[in-house]
N, C-alpha and C positions, 0 to 999 in steps of 0.2 A: 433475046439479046441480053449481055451482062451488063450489070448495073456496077459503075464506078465513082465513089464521091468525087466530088468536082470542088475548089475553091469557091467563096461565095464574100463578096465583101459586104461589110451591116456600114451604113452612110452615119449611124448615128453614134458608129461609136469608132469610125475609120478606121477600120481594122481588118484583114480577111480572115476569115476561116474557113475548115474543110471539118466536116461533121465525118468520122472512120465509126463503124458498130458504137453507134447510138454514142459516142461523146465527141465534143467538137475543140477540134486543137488551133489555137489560135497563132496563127501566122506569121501577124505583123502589119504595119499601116503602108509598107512599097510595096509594091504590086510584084515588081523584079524578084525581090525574096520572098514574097510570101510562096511565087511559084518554083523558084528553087526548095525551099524550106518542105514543099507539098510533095514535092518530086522525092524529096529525103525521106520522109517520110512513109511514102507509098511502094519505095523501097525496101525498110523495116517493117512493112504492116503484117509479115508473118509473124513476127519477133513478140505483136502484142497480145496481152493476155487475153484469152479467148471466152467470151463470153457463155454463161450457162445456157440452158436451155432458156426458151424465153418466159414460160412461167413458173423457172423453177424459181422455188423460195417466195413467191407472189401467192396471193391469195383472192380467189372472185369475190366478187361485193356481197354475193349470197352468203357467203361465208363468213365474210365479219358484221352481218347484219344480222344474221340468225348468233352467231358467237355475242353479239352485244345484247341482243333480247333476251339469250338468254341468262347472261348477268343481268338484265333488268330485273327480271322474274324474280331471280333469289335477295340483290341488294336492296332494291325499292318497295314502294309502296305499290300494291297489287291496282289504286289507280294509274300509274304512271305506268306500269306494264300493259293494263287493257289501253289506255289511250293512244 
């Protein structure tokens, strides 16, 4: 079954939102418009810029952990690399 954002209102800051590809468009505090405004919206959602791949430009923890060691190695003290 397809997955569609849905409205969601946050109590602490009385406001609703609807979360579209990972950013969330804020609404408004009536209920009335916010589902007008979601409805507008979910109309233009082809319109929006289409997100990359999901790791592109990202990099795993492996990778900037081993990239920071090894600028240890060459900037520091050969204790602070073995520790």
């Amino acid at each position: 079954m397809a997955h569609f954002p849905k409205p969601f209102f946050r109590p602490a800051r009385g406001v609703w939102y609807v979360q579209i590809d990972e950013r969330q468009h804020n609404l408004g505090p009536d209920e009335a418009a916010a589902f007008k405004a979601y409805h507008a919206l979910m109309q233009h959602r082809d319109e929006f810029p289409k997100q990359s791949a999901p790791l592109a430009g990202r990099q795993l923890v492996v990778v900037v952990v081993d990239a920071f060691l090894d600028w240890c190695e060459k900037n520091r003290a050969p204790d602070t690399y073995s520790w």
